[in-house]
C-alpha positions as CSV (number, residue, x, y, z in Angstrom):
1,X,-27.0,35.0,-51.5
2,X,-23.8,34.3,-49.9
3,X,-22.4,30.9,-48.8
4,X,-23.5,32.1,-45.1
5,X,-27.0,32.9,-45.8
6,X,-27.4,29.5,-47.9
7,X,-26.3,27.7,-45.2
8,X,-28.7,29.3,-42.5
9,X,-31.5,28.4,-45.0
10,X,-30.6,25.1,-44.7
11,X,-30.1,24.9,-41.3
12,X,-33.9,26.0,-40.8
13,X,-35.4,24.1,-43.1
14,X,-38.1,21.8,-42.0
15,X,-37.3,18.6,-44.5
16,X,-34.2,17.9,-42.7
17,X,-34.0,14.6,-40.9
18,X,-34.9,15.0,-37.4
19,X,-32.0,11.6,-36.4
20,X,-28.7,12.0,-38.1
21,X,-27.5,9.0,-36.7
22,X,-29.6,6.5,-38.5
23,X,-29.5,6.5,-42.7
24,X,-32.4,7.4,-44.6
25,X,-34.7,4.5,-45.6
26,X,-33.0,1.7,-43.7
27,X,-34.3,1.1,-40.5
28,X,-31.9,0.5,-37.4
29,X,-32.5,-2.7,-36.8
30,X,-33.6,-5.7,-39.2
31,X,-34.2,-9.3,-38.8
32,X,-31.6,-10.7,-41.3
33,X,-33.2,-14.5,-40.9
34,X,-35.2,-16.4,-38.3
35,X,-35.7,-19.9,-37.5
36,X,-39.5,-20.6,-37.3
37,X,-38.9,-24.3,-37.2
38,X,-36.9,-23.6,-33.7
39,X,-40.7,-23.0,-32.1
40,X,-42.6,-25.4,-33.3
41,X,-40.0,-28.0,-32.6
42,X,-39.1,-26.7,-29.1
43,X,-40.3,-25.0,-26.0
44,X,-38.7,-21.9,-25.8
45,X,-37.5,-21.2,-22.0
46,X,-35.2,-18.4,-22.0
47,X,-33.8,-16.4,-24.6
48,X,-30.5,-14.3,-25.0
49,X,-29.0,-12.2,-27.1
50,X,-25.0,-12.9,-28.2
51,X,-22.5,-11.3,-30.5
52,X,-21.2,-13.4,-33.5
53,X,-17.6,-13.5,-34.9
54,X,-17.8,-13.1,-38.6
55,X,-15.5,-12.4,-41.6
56,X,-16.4,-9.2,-43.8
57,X,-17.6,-11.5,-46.8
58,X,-20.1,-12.8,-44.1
59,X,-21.8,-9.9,-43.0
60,X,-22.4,-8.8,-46.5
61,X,-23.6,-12.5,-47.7
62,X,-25.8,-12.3,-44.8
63,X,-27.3,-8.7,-45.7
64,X,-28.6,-10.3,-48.9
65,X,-30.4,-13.2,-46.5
66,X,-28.2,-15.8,-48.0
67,X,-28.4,-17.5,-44.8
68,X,-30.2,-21.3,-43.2
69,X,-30.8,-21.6,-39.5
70,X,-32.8,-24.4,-40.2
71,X,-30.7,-27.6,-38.4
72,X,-28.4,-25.0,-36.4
73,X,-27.6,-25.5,-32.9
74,X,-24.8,-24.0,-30.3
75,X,-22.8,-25.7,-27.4
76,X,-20.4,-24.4,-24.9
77,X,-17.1,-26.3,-25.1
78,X,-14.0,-24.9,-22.7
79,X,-16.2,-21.6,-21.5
80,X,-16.8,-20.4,-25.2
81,X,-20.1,-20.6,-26.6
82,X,-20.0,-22.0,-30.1
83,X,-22.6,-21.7,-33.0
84,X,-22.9,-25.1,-35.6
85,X,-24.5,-25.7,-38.6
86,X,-25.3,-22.6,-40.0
87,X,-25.1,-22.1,-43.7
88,X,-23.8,-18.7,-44.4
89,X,-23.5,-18.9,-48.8
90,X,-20.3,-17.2,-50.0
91,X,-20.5,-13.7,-50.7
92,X,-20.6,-13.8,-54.9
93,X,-17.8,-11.1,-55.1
94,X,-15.4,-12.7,-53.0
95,X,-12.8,-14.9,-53.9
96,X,-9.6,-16.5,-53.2
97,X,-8.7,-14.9,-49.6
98,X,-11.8,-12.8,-49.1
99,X,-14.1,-15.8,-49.4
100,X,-15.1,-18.1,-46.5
101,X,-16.1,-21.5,-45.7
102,X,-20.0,-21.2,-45.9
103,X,-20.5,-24.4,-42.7
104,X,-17.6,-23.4,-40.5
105,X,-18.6,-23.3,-36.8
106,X,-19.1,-19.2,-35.4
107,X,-17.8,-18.0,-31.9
108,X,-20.4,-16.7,-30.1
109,X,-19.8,-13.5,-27.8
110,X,-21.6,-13.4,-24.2
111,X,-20.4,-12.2,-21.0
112,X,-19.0,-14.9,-18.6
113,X,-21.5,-15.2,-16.3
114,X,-24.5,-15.5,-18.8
115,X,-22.1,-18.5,-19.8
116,X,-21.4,-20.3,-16.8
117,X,-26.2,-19.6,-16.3
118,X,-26.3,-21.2,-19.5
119,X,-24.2,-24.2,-18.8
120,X,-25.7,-24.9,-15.3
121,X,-29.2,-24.9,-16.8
122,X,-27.9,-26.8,-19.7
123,X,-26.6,-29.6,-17.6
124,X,-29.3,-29.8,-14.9
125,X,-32.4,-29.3,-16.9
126,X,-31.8,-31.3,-20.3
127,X,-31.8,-28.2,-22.4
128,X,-30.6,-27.3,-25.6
129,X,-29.2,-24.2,-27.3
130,X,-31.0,-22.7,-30.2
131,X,-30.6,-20.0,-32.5
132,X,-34.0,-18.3,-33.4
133,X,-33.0,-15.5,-35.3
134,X,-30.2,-13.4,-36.7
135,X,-30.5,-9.3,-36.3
136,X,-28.9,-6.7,-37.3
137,X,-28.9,-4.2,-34.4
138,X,-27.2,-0.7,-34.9
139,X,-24.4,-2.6,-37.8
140,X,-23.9,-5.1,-35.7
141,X,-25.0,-8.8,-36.7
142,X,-26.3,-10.2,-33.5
143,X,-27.9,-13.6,-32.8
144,X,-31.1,-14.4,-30.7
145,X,-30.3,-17.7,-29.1
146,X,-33.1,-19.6,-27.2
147,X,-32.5,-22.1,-24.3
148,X,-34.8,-24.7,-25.1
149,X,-36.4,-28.0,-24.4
150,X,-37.4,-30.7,-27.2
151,X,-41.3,-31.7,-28.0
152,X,-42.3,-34.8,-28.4
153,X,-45.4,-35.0,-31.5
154,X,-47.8,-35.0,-28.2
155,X,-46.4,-31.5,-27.1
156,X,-46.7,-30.5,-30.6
157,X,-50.4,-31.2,-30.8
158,X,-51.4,-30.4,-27.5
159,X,-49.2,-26.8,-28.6
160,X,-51.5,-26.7,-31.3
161,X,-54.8,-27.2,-29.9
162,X,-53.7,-24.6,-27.3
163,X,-52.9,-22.1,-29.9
164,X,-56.0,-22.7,-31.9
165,X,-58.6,-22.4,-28.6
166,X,-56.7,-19.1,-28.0
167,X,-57.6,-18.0,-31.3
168,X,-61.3,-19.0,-31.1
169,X,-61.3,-16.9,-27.8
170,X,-59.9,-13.9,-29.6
171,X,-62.5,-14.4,-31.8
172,X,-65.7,-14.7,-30.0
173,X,-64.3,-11.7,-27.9
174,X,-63.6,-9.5,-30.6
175,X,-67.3,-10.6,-32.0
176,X,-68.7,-10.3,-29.1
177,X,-67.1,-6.2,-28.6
178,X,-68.6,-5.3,-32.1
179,X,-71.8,-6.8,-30.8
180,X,-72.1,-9.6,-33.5
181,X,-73.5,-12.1,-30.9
């Protein structure tokens, strides 16, 4: 067989990968960390997506999951939309000029009219900025930011009994189609 005829036979092979674009075994996109204290604490209004400025050492601590969204917040200050208290750890491997400052507050990217929204309904409604979860969309590191409102321990209760008479619903409808009752 020639180089030609080899290459053919690859070329009509069925076990090729039908997207080229995407590497084998990774998905796309992956949820790098996510802040599940964010919803029980608040009441989640609005959500948008935003860029984040990050050094190289970042991006790889934060494919490992060394990351705590756990008492992070952002605020807009002169137009740009900030991102604070965030731990990011220090990538192990780098040091001296590659490293970074693990608590160091993270620009945020949005377009300037999401912005200015964001500050309107920030300074009319009471509202607070919340990050719910970092992603990694197509090898970018994006973040999931929530405009929220704070609960007082009677929202949370009453958020719970809500959830939990929605679930005993589900229930006695899902009995209730197999014919149990």
């Amino acid at each position: 067989m020639t180089n030609t005829e080899e290459l053919d036979a690859l070329m009509t092979c069925d076990r090729l990968p039908l997207r080229f674009d995407a590497p084998m075994g990774k998905p796309a996109n992956t949820t790098l960390a996510s802040n599940r204290k964010a919803r029980h604490d608040y009441t989640i209004l609005d959500v948008v997506e935003a860029g984040i400025v990050l050094h190289g050492s970042e991006v790889k601590s934060l494919r490992t999951g060394q990351v705590q969204l756990a008492d992070a917040f952002a605020r807009i200050i002169d137009g740009e939309v900030w991102l604070d208290g965030v731990h990011i750890a220090p990538y192990q491997y780098a040091v001296g000029a590659g490293a970074h400052d693990p608590n160091r507050a993270r620009k945020l990217l949005l377009h300037r009219n999401e912005i200015d929204r964001l500050r309107e309904r920030i300074a009319r409604e009471r509202l607070t900025l919340i990050p719910l979860s970092l992603k990694l969309i197509d090898g970018k590191v994006k973040v999931e930011l929530a405009l929220a409102k704070g609960r007082t321990k009677g929202d949370k209760r009453e958020a719970i009994a809500e959830r939990d008479t929605q679930r005993e619903i589900q229930q006695a409808l899902g009995r209730q189609r197999k014919g149990m009752i």
